[in-house]
C-alpha positions in Angstrom: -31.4 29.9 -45.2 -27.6 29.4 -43.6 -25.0 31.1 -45.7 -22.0 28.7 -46.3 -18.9 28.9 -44.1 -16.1 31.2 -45.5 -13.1 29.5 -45.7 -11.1 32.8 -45.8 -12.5 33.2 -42.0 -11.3 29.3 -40.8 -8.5 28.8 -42.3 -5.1 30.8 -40.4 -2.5 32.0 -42.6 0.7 30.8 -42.1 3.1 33.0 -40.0 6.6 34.2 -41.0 9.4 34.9 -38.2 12.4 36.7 -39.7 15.9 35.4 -37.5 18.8 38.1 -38.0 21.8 38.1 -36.0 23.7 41.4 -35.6 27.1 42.8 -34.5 27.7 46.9 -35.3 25.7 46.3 -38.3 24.2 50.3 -38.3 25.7 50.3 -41.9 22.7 48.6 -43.4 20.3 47.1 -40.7 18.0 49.3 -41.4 17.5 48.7 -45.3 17.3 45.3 -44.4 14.9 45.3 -41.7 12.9 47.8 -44.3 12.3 45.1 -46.6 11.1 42.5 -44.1 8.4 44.5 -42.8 5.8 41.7 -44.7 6.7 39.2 -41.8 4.7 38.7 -38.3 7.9 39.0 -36.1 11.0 40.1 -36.8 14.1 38.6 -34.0 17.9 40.2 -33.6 20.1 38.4 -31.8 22.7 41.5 -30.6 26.5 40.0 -30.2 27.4 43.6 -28.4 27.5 46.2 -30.6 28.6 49.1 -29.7 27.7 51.3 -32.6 24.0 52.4 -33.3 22.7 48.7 -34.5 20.8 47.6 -31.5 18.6 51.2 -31.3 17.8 51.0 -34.8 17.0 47.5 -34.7 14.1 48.5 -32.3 12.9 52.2 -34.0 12.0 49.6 -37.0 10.1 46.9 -34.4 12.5 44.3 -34.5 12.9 42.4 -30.7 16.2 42.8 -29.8 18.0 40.2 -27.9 21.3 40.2 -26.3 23.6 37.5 -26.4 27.5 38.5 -26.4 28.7 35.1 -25.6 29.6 34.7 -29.4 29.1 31.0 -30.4 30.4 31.3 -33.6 27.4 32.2 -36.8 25.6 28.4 -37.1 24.8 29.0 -33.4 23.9 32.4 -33.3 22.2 32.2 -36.2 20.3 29.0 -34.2 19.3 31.4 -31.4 17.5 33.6 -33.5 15.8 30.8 -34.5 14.1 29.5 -31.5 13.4 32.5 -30.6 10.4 32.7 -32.9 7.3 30.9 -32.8 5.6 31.7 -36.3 5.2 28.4 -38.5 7.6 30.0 -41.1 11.3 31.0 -40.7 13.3 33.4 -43.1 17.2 33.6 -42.1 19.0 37.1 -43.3 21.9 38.7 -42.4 22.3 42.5 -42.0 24.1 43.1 -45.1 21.3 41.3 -47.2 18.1 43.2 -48.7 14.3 41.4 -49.4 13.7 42.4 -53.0 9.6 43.1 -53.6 9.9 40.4 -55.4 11.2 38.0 -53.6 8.9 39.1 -51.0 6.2 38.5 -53.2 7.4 34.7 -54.3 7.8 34.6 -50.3 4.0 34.9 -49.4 2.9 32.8 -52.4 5.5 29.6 -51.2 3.9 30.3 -47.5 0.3 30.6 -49.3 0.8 27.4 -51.3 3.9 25.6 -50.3 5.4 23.5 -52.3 8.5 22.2 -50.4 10.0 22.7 -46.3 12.6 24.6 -47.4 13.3 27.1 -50.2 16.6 28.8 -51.8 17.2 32.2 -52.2 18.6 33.7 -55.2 21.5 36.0 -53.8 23.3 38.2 -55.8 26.2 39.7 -53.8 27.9 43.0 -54.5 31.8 43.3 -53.9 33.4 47.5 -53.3 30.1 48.8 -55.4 30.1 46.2 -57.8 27.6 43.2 -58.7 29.4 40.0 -58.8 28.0 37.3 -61.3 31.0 35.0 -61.7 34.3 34.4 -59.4 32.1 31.5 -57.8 29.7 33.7 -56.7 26.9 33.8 -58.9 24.7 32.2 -59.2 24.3 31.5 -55.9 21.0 29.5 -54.2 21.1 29.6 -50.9 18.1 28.1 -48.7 16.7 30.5 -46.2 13.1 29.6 -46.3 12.2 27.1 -44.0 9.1 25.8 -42.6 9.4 25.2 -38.2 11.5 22.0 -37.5 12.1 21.2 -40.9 15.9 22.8 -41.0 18.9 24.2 -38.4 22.3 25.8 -39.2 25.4 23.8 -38.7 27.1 24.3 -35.7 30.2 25.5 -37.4 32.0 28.8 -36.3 32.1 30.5 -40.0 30.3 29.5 -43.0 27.7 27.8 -41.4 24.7 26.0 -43.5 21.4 25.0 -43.3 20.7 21.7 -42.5 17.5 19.6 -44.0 16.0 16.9 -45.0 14.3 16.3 -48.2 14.3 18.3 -51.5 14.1 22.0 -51.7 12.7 24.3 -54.0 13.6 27.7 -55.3 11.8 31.2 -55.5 11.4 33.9 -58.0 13.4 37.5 -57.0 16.7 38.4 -55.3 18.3 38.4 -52.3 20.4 41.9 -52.5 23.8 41.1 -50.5 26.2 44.1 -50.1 28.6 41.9 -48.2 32.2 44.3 -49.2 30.8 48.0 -49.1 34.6 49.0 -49.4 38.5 48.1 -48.9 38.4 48.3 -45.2 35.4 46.2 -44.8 38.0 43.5 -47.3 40.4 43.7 -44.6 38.5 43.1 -41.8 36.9 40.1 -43.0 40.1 38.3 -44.2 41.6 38.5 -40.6 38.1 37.3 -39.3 37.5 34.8 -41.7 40.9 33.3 -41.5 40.7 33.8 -37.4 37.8 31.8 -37.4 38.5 28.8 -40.0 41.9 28.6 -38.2 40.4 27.2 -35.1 37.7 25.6 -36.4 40.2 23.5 -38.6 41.9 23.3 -34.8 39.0 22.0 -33.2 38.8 19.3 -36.4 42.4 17.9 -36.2 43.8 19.7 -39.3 47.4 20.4 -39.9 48.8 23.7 -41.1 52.4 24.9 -42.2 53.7 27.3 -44.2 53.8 25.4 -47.5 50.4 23.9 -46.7 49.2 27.9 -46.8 51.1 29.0 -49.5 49.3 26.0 -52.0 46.0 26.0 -50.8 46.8 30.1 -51.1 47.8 29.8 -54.7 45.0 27.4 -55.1 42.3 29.5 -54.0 43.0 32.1 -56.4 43.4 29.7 -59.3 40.2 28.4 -58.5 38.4 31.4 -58.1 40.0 33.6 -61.2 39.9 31.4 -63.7 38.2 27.8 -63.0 35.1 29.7 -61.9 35.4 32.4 -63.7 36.4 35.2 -62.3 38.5 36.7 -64.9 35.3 37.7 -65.9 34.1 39.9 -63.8 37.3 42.1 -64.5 39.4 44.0 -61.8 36.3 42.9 -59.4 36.8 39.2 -59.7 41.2 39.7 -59.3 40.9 41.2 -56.2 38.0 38.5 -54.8 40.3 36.0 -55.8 43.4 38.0 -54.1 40.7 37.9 -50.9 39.9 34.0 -51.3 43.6 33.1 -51.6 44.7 35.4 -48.7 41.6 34.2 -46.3 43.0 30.8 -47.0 47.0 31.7 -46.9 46.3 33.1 -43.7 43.6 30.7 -42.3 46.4 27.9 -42.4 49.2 30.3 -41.3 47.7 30.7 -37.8 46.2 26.9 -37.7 50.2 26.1 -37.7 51.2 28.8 -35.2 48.1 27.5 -33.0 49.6 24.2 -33.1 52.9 25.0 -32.1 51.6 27.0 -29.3 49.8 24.1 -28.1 53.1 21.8 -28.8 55.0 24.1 -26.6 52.7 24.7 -23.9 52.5 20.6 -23.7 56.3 20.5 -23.6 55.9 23.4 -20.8 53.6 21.5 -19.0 56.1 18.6 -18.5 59.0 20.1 -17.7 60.5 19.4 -13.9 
């Protein structure tokens, strides 16, 4: 007598590709890579670091690739993405951490899916301290995505996913230490700002100083006490003091980018 056909043996379990991109990230790459170790392939696109990232990528069996020709993050972040071939895709950045149990909801939506494209549940922590107001909590993103079903915007800074369709959302957190301290704060408002002032450029904005100094004032009005970030105490006052300075800044150099290009126009045509 045949024995039936096990379907366990026919049947090919989904793959999952993990797309990170990375730039002196030694801070917490490893943690993060750590709690991806579930997936079939792991990708880091390297923007050039110069610190320790790119060797510890690779000690925890990431594939490093090198691409310093920063794009700006939808791009990057799109990179990372064709570079896998697995029928899943999970998109995390350096500073964010798998929970187990979002790992778990993970294989089960890969298992059974119910949807292209799922949303994380990220809970972000700000100098030491979890965040769940000041417009940052709650916070679905989608991250999950099944191959060709979804790409990142092409934008230079807070980039997004792109889809069709509905999405549906897993069980677990995604751990996101994005401000480990006041330095880190710092940094990121002259980046941030850097980045949305030429983007905003690139789109035809205007800036000016009374432009900055309302959508400034706005920005931390908004963040403080229309979504609630009075609170979150001392924590949400000084992510509302970042919001409005990112912004206050952000439209400070968009105006002194568009006199620079006024006067090198008016250079240009000079005799």
């Amino acid at each position: 007598m045949t024995s039936p056909p096990i379907a366990s043996v026919s049947a090919r379990r989904p793959t999952l590709g993990v797309a990170i991109i990375a730039l002196n990230a030694q801070a917490r790459i490893a943690q993060c890579l750590d709690a991806v170790r579930f997936a079939d392939d792991v990708v880091v696109i390297d923007g050039g670091s110069t610190d320790e990232t790119v060797s510890i990528a690779q000690t925890h069996g990431a594939r490093v690739i090198h691409a310093p020709d920063w794009p700006g993050f939808g791009r990057q972040k799109n990179r990372a993405v064709a570079a896998l071939g697995t029928d899943w895709i999970l998109s995390v950045d350096t500073d964010e951490v798998v929970t187990p149990e979002l790992a778990a909801s993970i294989r089960q939506a890969l298992d059974a899916p119910r949807a292209d494209v799922y949303a994380l549940d990220r809970l972000s922590n700000f100098c030491g301290h979890w965040v769940r107001h000041s417009g940052w909590y709650p916070d679905w993103v989608p991250r999950l995505f099944k191959r060709d079903a979804a790409r990142f915007s092409d934008d230079l800074v807070h980039e997004r996913l792109v889809f069709d369709g509905r999405v549906d959302k897993l069980a677990g957190r995604l751990l996101h230490y994005s401000y480990d301290d006041f330095e880190t704060v710092l940094r990121k408002v002259d980046a941030y700002s850097s980045a949305g002032a030429r983007q905003r450029l690139a789109a035809g904005s205007r800036g000016g100083f009374a432009r900055a100094v309302g959508r400034g004032l706005w920005a931390f009005l908004r963040t403080y006490l229309l979504r609630g970030g009075i609170l979150d105490g001392q924590t949400g006052f000084m992510i509302a003091v970042f919001n409005a300075e990112t912004v206050y800044y952000r439209f400070l150099k968009l105006s002194l980018a568009r006199s620079q290009e006024r006067n090198a126009g008016a250079g240009s045509g000079k005799c």
